[in-house]
Backbone bond lengths (Angstrom), bond angles and torsions (degrees), N, CA, C in turn:
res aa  C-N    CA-C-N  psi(-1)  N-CA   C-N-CA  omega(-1)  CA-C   N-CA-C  phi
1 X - - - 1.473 - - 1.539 110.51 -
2 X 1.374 123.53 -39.28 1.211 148.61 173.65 1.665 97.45 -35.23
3 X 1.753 102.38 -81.53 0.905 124.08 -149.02 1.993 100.40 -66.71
4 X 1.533 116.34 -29.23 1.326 118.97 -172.38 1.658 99.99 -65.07
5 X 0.945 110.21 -32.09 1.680 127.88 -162.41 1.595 106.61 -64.54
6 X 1.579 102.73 -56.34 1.606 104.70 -179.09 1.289 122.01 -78.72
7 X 1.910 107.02 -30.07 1.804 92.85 168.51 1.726 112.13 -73.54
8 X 1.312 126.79 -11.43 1.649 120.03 145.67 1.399 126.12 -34.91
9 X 1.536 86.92 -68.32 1.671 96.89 174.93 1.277 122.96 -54.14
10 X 1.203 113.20 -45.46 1.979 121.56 -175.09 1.290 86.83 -78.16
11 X 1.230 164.18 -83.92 1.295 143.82 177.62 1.344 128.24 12.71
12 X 1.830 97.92 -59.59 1.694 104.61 -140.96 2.043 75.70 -107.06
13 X 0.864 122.95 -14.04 1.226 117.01 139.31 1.187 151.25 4.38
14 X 1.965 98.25 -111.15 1.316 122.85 139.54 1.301 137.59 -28.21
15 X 1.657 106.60 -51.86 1.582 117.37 147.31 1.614 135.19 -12.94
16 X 1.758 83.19 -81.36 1.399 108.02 174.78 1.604 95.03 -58.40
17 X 0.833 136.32 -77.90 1.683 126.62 -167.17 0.994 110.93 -19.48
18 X 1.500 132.79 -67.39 1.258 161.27 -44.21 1.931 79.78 -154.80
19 X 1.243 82.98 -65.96 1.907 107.49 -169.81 1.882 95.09 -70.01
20 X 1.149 118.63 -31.63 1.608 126.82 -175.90 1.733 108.59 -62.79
21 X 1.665 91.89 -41.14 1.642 100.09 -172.08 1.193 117.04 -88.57
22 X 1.474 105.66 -21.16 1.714 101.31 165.29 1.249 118.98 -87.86
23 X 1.184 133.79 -42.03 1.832 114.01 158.65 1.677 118.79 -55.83
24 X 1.092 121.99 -9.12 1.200 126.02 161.06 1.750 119.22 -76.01
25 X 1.387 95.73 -42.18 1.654 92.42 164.55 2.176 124.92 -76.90
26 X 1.268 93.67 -14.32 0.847 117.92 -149.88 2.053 86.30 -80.38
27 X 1.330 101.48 -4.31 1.519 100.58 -166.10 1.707 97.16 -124.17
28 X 1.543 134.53 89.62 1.173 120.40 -145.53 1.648 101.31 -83.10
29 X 0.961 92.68 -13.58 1.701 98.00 -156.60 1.620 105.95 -90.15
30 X 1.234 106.05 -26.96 1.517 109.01 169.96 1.484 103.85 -85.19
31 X 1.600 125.71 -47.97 1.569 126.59 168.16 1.574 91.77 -32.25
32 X 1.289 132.37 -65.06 1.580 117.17 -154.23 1.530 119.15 -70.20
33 X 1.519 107.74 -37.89 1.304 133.89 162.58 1.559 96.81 -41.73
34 X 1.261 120.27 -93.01 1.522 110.44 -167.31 1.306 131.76 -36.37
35 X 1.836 108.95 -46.55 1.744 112.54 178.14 0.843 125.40 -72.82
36 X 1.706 115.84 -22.65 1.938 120.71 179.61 1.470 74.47 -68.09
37 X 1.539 131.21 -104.48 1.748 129.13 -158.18 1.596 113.85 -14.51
38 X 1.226 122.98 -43.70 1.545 123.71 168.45 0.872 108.84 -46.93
39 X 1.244 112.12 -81.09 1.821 124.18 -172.31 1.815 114.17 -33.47
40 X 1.368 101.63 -51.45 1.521 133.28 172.43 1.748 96.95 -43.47
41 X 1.213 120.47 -68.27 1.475 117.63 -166.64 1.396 105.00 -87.80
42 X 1.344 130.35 -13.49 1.605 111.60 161.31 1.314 108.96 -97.16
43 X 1.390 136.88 4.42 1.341 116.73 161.77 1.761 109.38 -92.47
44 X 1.120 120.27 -21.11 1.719 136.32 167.07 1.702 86.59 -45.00
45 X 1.059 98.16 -88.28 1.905 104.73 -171.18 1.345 105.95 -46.60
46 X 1.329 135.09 -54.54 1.247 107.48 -172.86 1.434 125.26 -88.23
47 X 1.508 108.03 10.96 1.973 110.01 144.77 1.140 110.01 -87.26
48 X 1.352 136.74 -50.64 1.463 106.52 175.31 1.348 142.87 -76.58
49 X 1.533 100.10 8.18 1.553 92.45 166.14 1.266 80.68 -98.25
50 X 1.132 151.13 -3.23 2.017 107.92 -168.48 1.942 83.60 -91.76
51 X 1.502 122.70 -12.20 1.564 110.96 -166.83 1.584 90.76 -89.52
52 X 1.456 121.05 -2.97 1.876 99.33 175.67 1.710 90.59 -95.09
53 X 1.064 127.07 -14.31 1.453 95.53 -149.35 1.721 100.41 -84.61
């Protein structure tokens, strides 16, 4: 019963993600907006740690 319960749950989940990431794609200009700034703050961090070490 346990086990029927959580592949429900992980389902409705995935779903929800699922439906999250396509109105998220669904917005291109903020999609680009967000990943350039990503990209932006993990390449920030990974020059300054290689400039402390």
């Amino acid at each position: 019963m346990t086990k029927v319960y959580f592949t429900r749950h992980k389902t409705t989940i995935i779903q929800h993600f699922l439906h999250n990431y396509n109105s998220f794609l669904s917005k291109p200009s903020v999609n680009i907006q967000f990943i350039a700034s990503l990209f932006a703050h993990i390449i920030k961090k990974s020059y300054f740690c290689e400039q402390n070490q």
